[in-house]
LUMMINU-786518 format. One record per residue (C-alpha): residue number from 1; residue in one letter; x, y, z. Coordinates in nm, 2 decimals, always signed. Last residue first. Layout:
N
<seq = NUM	type = a	x = X	y = Y	z = Z>;
...
END
This chain:
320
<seq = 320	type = x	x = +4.23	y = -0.58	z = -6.48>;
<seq = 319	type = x	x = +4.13	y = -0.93	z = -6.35>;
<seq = 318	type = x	x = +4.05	y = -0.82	z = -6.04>;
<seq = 317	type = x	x = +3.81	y = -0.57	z = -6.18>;
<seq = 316	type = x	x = +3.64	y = -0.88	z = -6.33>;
<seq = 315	type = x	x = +3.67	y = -1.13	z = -6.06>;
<seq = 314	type = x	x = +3.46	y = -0.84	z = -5.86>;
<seq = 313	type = x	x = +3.19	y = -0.81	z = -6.13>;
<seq = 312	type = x	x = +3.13	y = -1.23	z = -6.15>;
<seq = 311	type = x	x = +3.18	y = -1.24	z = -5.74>;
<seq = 310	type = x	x = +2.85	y = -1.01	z = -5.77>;
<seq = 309	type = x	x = +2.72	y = -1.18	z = -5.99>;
<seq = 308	type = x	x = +2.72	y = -1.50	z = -5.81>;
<seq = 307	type = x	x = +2.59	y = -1.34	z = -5.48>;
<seq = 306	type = x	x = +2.28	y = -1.22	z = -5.67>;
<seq = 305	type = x	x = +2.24	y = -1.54	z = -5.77>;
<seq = 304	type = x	x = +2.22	y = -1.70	z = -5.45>;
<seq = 303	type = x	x = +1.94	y = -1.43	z = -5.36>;
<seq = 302	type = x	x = +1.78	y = -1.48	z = -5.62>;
<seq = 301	type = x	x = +1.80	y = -1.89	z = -5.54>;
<seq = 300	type = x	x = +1.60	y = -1.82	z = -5.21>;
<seq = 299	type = x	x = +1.73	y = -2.04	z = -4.99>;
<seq = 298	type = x	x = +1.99	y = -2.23	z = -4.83>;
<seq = 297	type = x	x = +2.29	y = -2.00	z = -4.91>;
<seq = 296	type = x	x = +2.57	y = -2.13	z = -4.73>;
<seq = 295	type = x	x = +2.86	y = -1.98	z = -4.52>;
<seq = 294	type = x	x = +3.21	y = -2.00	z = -4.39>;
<seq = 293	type = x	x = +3.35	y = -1.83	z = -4.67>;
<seq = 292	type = x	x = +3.10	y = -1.61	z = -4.76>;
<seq = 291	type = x	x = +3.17	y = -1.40	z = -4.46>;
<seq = 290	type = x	x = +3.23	y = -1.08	z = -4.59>;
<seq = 289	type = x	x = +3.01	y = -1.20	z = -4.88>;
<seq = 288	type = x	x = +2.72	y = -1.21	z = -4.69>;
<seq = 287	type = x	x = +2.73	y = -0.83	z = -4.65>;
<seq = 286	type = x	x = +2.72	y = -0.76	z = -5.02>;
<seq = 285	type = x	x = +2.45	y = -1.00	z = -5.06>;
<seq = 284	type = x	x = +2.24	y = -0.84	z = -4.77>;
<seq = 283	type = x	x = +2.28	y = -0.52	z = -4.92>;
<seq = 282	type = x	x = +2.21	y = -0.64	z = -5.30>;
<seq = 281	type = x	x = +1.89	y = -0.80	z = -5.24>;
<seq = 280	type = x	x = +1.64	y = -0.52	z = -5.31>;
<seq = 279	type = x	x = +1.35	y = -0.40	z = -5.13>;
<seq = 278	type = x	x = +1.32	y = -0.54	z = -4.79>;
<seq = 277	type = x	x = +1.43	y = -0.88	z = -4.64>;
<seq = 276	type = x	x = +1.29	y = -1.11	z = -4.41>;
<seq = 275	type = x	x = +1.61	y = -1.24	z = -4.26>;
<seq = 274	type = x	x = +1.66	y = -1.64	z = -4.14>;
<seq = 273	type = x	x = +1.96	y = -1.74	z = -4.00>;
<seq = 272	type = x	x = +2.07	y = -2.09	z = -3.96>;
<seq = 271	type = x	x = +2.43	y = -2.15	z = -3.74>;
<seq = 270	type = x	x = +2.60	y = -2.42	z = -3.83>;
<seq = 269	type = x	x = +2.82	y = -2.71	z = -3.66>;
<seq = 268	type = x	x = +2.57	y = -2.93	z = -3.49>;
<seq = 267	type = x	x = +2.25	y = -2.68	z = -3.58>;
<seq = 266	type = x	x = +2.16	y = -2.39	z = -3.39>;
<seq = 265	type = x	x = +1.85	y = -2.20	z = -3.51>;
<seq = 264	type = x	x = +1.84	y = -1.80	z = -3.51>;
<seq = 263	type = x	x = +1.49	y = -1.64	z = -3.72>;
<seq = 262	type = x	x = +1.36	y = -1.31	z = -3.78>;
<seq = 261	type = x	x = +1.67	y = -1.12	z = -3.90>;
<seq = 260	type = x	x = +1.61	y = -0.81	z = -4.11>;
<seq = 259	type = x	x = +1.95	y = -0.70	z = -4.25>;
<seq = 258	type = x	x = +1.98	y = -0.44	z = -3.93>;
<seq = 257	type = x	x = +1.86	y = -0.73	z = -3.67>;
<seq = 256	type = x	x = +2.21	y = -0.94	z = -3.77>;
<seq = 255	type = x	x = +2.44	y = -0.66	z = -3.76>;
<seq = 254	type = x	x = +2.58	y = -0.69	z = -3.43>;
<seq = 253	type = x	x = +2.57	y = -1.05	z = -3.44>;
<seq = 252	type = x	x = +2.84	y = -1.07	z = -3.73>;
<seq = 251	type = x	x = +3.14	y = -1.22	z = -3.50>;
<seq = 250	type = x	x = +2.97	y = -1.45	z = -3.28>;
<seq = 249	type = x	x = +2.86	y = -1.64	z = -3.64>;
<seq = 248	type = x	x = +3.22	y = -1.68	z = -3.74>;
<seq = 247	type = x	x = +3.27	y = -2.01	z = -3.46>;
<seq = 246	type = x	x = +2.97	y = -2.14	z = -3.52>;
<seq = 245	type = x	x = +2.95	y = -2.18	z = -3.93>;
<seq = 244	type = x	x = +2.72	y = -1.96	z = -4.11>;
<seq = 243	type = x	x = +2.38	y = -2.11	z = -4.28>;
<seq = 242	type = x	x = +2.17	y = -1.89	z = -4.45>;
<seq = 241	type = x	x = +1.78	y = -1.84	z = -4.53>;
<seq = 240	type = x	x = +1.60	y = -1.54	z = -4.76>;
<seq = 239	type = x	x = +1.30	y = -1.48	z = -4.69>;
<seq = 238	type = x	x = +1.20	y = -1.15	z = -4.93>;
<seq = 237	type = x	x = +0.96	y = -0.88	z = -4.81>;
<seq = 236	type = x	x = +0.60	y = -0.75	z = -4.85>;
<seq = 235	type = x	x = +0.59	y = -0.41	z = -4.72>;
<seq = 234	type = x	x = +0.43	y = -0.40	z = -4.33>;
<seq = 233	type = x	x = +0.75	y = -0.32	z = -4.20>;
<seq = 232	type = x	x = +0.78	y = +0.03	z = -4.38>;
<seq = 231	type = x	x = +0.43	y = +0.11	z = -4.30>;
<seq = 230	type = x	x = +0.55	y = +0.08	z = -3.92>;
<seq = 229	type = x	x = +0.83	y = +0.25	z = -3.97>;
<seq = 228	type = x	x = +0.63	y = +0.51	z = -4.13>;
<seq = 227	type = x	x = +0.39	y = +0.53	z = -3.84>;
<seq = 226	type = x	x = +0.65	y = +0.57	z = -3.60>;
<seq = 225	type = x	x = +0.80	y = +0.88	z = -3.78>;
<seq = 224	type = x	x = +0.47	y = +1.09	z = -3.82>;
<seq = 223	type = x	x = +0.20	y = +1.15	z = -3.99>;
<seq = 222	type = x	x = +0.21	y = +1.47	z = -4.25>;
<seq = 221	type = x	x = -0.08	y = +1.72	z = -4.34>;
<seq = 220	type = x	x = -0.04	y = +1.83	z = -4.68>;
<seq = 219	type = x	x = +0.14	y = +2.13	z = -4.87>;
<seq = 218	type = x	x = +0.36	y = +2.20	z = -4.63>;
<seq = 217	type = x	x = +0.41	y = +2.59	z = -4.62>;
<seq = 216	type = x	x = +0.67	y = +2.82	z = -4.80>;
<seq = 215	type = x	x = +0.91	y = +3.04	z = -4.62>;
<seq = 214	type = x	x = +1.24	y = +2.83	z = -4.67>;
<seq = 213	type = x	x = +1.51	y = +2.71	z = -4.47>;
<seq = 212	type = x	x = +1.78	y = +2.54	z = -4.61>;
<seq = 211	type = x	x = +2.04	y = +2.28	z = -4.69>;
<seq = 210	type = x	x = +2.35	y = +2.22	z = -4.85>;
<seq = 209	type = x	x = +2.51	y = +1.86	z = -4.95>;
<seq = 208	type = x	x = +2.29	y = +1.62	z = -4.75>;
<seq = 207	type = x	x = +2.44	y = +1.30	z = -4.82>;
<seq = 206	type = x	x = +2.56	y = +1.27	z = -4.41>;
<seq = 205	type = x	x = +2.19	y = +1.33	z = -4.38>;
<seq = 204	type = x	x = +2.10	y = +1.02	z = -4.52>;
<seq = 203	type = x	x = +1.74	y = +1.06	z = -4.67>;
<seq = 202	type = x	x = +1.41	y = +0.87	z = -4.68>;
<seq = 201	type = x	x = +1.15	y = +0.93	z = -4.92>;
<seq = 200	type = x	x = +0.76	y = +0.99	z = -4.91>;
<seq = 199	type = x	x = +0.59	y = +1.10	z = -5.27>;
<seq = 198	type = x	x = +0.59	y = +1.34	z = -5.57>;
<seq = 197	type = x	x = +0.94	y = +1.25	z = -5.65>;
<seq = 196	type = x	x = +1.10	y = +1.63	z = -5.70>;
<seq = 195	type = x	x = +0.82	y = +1.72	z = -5.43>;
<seq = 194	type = x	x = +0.94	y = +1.50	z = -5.18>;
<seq = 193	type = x	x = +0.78	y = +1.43	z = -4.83>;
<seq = 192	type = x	x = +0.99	y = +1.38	z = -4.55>;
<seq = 191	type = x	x = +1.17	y = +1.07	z = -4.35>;
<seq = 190	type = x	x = +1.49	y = +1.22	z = -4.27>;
<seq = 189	type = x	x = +1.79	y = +0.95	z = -4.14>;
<seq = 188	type = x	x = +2.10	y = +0.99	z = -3.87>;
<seq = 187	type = x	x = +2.32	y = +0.73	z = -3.90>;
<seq = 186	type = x	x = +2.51	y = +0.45	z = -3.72>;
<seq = 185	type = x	x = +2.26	y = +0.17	z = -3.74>;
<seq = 184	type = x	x = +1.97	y = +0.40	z = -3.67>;
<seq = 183	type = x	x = +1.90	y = +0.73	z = -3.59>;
<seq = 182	type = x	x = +1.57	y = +0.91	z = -3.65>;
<seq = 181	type = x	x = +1.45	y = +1.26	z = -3.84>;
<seq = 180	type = x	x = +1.07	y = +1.33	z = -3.83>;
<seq = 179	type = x	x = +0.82	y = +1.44	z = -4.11>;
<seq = 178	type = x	x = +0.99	y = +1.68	z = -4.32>;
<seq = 177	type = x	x = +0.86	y = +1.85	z = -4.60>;
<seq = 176	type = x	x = +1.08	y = +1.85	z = -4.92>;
<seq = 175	type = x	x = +1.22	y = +2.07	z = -5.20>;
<seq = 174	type = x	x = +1.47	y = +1.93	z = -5.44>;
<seq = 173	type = x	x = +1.78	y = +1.98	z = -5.58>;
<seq = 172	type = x	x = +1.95	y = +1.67	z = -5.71>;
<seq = 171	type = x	x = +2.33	y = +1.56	z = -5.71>;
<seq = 170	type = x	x = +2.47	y = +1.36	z = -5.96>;
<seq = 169	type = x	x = +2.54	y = +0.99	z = -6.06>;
<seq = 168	type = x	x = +2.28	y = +0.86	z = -5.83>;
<seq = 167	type = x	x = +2.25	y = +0.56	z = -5.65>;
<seq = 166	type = x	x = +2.46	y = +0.61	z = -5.35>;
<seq = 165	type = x	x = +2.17	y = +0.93	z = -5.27>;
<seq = 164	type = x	x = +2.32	y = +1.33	z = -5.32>;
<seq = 163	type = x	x = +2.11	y = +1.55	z = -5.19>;
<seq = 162	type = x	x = +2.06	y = +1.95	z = -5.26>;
<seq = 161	type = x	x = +1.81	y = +2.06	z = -4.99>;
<seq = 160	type = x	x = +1.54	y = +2.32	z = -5.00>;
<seq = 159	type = x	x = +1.32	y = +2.27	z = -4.63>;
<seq = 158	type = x	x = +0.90	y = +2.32	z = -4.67>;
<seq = 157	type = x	x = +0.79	y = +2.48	z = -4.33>;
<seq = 156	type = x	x = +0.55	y = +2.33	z = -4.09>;
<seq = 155	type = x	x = +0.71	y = +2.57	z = -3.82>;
<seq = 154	type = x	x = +0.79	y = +2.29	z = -3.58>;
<seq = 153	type = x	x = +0.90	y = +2.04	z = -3.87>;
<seq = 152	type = x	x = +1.08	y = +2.30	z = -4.02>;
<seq = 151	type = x	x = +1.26	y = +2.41	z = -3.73>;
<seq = 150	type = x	x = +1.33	y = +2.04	z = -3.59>;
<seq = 149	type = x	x = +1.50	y = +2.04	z = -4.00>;
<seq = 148	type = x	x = +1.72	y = +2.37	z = -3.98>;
<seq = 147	type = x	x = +1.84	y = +2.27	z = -3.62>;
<seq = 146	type = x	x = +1.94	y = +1.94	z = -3.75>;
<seq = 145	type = x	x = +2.11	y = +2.04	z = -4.03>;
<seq = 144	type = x	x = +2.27	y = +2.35	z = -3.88>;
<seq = 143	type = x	x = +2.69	y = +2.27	z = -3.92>;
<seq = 142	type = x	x = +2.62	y = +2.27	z = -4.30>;
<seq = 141	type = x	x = +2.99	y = +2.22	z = -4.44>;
<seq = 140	type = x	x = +3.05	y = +1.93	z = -4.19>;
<seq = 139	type = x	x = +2.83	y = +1.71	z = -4.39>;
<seq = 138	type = x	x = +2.66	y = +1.52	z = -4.10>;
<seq = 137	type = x	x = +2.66	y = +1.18	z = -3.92>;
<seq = 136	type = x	x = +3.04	y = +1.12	z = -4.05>;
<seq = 135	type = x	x = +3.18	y = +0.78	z = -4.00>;
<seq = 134	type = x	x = +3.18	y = +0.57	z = -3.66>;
<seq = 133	type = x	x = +3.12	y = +0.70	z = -3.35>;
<seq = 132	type = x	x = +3.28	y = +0.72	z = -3.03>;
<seq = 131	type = x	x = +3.20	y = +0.80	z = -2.66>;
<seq = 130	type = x	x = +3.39	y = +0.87	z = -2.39>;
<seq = 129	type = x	x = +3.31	y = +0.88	z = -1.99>;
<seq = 128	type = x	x = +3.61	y = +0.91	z = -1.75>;
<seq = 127	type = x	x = +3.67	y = +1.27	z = -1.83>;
<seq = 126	type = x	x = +3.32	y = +1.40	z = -1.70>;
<seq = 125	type = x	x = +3.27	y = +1.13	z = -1.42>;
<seq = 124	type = x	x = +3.46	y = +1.34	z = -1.13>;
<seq = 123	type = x	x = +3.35	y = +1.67	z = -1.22>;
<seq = 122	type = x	x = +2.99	y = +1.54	z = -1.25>;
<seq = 121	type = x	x = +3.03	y = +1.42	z = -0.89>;
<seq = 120	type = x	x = +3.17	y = +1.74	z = -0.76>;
<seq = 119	type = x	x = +2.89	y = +1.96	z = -0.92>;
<seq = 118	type = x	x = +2.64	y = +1.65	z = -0.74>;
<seq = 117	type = x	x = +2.79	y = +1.73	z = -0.39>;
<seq = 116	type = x	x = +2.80	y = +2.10	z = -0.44>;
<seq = 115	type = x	x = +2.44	y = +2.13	z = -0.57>;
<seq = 114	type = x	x = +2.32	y = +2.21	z = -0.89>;
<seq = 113	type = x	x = +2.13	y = +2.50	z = -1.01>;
<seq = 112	type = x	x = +2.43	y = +2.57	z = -1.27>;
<seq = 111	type = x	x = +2.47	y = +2.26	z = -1.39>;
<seq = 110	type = x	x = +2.09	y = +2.31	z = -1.57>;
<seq = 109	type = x	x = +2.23	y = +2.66	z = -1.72>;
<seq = 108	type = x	x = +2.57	y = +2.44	z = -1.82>;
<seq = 107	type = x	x = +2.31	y = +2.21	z = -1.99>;
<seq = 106	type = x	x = +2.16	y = +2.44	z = -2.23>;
<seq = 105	type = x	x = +2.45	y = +2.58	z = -2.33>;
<seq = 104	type = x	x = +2.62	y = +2.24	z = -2.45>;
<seq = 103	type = x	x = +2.25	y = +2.13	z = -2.59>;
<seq = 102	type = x	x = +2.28	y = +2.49	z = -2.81>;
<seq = 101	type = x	x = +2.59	y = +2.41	z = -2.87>;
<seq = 100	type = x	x = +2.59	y = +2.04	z = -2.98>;
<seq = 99	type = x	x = +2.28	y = +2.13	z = -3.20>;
<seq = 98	type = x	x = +2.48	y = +2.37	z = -3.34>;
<seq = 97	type = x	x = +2.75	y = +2.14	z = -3.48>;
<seq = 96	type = x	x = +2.55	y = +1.81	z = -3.55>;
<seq = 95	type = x	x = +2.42	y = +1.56	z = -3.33>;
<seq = 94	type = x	x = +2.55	y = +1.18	z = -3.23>;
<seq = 93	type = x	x = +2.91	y = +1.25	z = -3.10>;
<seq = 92	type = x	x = +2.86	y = +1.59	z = -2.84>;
<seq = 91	type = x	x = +2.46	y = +1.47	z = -2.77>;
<seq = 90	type = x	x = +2.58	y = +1.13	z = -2.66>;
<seq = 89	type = x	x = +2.87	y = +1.26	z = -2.44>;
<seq = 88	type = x	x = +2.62	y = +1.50	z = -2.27>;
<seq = 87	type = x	x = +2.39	y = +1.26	z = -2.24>;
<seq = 86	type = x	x = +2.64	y = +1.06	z = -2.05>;
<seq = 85	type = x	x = +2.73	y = +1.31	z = -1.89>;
<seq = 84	type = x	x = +2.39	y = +1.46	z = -1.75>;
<seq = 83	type = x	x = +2.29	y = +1.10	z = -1.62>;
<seq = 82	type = x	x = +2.55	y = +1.12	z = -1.30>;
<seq = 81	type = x	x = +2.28	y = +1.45	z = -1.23>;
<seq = 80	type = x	x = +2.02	y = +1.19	z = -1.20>;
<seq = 79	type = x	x = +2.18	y = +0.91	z = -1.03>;
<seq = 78	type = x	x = +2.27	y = +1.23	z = -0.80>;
<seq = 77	type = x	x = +1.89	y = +1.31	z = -0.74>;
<seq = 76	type = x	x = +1.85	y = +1.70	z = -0.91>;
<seq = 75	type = x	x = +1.67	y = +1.96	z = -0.72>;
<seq = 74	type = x	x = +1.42	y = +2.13	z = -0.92>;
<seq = 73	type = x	x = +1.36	y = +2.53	z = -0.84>;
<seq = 72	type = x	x = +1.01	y = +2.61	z = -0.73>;
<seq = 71	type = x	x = +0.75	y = +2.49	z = -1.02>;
<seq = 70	type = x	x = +0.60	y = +2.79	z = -1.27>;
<seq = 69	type = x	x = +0.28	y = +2.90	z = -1.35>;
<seq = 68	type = x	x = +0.32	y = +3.19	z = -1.55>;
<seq = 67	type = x	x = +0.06	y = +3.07	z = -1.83>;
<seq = 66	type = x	x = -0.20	y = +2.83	z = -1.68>;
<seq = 65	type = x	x = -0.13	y = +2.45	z = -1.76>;
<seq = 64	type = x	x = -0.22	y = +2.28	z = -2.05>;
<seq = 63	type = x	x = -0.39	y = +1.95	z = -2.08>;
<seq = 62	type = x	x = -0.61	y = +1.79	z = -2.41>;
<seq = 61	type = x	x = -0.77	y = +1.88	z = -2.71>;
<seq = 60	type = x	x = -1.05	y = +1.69	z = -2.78>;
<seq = 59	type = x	x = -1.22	y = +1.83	z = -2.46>;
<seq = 58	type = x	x = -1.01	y = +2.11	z = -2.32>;
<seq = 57	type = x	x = -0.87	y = +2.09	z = -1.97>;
<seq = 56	type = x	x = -0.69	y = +2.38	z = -1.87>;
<seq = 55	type = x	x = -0.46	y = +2.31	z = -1.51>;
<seq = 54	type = x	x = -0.40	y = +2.55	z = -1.20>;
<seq = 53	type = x	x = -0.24	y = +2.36	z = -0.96>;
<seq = 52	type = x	x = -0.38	y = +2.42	z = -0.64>;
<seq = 51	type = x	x = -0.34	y = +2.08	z = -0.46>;
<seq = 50	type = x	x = -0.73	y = +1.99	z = -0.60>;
<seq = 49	type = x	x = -0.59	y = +2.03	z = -0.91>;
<seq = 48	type = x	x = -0.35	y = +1.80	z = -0.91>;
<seq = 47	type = x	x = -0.51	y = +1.54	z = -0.69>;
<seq = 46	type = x	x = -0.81	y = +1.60	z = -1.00>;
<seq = 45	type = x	x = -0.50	y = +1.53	z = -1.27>;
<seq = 44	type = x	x = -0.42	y = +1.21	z = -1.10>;
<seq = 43	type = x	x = -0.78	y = +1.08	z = -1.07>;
<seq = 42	type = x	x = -0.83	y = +1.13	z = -1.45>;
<seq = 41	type = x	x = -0.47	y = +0.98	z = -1.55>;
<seq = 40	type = x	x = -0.60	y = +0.64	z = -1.31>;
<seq = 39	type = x	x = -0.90	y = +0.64	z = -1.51>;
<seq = 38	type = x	x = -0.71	y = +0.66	z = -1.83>;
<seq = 37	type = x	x = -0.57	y = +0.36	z = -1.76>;
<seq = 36	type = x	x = -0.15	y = +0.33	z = -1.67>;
<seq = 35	type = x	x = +0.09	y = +0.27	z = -1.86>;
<seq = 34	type = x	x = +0.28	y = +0.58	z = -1.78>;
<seq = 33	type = x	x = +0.42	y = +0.71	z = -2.12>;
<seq = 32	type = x	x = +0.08	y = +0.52	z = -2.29>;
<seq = 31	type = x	x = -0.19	y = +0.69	z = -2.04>;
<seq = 30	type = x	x = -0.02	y = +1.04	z = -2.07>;
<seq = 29	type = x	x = -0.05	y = +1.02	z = -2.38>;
<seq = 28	type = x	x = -0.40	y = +0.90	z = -2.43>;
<seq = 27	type = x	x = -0.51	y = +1.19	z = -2.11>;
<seq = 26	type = x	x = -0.39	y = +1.46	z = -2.38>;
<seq = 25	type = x	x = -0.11	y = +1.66	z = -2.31>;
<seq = 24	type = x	x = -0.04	y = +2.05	z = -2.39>;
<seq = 23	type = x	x = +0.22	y = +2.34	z = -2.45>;
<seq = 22	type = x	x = +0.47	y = +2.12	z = -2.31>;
<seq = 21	type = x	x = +0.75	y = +2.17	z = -2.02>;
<seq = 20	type = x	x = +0.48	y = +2.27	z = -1.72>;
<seq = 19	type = x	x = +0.23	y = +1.96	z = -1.78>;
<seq = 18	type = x	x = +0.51	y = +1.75	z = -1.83>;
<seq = 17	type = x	x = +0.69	y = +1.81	z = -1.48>;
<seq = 16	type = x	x = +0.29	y = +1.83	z = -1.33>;
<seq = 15	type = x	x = +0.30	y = +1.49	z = -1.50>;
<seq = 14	type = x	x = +0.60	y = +1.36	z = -1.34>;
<seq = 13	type = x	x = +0.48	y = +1.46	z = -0.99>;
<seq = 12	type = x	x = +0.16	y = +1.29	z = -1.02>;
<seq = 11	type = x	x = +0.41	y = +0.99	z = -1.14>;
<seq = 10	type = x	x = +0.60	y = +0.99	z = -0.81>;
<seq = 9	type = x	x = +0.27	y = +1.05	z = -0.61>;
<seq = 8	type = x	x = +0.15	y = +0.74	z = -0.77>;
<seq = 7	type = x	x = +0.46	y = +0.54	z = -0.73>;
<seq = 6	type = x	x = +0.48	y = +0.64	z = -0.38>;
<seq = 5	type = x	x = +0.06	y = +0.59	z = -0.27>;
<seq = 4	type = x	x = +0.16	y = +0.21	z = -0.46>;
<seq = 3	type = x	x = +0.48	y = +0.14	z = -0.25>;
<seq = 2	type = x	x = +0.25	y = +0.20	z = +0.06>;
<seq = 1	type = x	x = +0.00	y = +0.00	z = +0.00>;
END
């Protein structure tokens, strides 16, 4: 009984935290970030109010709280103050150049309102904390690509971008509406609407080449980046099975989900894999044949031919 008054005047407290750092909330989201029913959301926002909070309910709309409310000064737990460098780290090898600034500045004004004990503790974990990354994340002649795109998705602005995709020969300039950036294996990716291909596309942004703002409005009302990914897995996709002996198998795990693996089955001296691929072949072909080796195509026969041209190409330019 006990536990359950803490955990619910822990998470009464987190909303009024939410209430005060967005413009509003629905009950439904609120609901989902706590799992909790929409009952329990109801009661929570009453104790709220009935404390002296001032809070705006608006049917179909959701939860604001009263302009100029403001909580007294947070104190920091030191688990949570240990937390700032790590983020900090994060932020410094995973954004761009102004975003890395503005987080940089933003967090000195947090480490500010800390106390003694937790300013010492930061000191102490600051240099013992390091984080690397592979490759470029961002063209380093457009320090602003993340700022320029959070802008344009705030201000529902269309973004002008010259991109250059592996595919192409040449650049192309195109205008675009962007629906939500996200980071995944190593790279930061745009999902926006294209006006040059009259439909959705997904861009690098280490293949951005220049980038900017622009004045003119989205055209359509967008969803959002969870909704594409799940479009994206809903596409028909290719089963493609291999078998890789044991002792190389330990050695490409890390890359196993990436190519779409749904399936890991021990054998007596094989590992099989199963992937449900998307779109073309040529990725996962090109990957098998790092370890090609010590591996056997069981099934489709595509994808075992894809392999053999591949090997063709490459005995070619070995040739010259």
């Amino acid at each position: 009984m006990i536990q359950d008054e803490l955990n619910r005047f822990d998470r009464t407290l987190a909303i009024l935290i939410l209430l005060q750092s967005r413009k509003r909330i629905t009950a439904q989201q609120l609901s989902e970030r706590f799992e909790v029913s929409l009952r329990t959301i109801y009661r929570d926002i009453r104790s709220l109010e009935a404390a002296g909070v001032p809070i705006i309910g608006e049917a179909g709309v959701g939860y604001s709280i009263m302009e100029g409310y403001r909580l007294p000064p947070v104190m920091f737990t030191s688990e949570e103050a240990g937390s700032f460098v790590a983020a900090e780290k994060l932020m410094h090898k995973f954004t761009d150049k102004n975003l890395r600034a503005n987080f940089e500045s933003a967090m000195n004004k947090v480490k500010s309102v800390l106390r003694g004990e937790e300013k010492d503790l930061l000191e102490a974990l600051e240099d013992k904390v390091w984080v690397t990354q592979r490759g470029e994340l961002f063209n380093n002649d457009i320090p602003n690509a993340l700022e320029i795109l959070f802008n344009s998705i705030a201000a529902q602005k269309q973004v002008f971008m010259n991109y250059k995709s592996f595919e192409a020969d040449a650049p192309s300039m195109r205008y675009i509406e962007p629906v939500g950036v996200f980071h995944e294996n190593t790279h930061w990716h745009l999902y926006a609407y294209c006006h040059l291909r009259n439909d959705y596309r997904q861009f690098r942004t280490d293949r951005i080449l220049s980038i900017k703002s622009t004045d003119v409005a989205f055209t359509r009302n967008h969803t959002n980046v969870k909704a594409y990914t799940e479009k994206e897995q809903s596409k028909s996709k290719t089963k493609v099975v291999i078998t890789v002996s044991k002792e190389v198998v330990r050695y490409i795990g890390s890359n196993l989900e990436y190519y779409g693996l749904v399936r890991q089955e021990e054998k007596e001296n094989e590992v099989l894999l199963e992937f449900q691929s998307n779109g073309s072949l040529d990725s996962l072909a090109r990957w098998y044949l790092m370890f090609g080796d010590h591996a056997r195509v069981i099934e489709p026969e595509a994808f075992r031919a894809k392999i053999q041209d591949l090997l063709s190409k490459t005995k070619e330019r070995l040739a010259l």
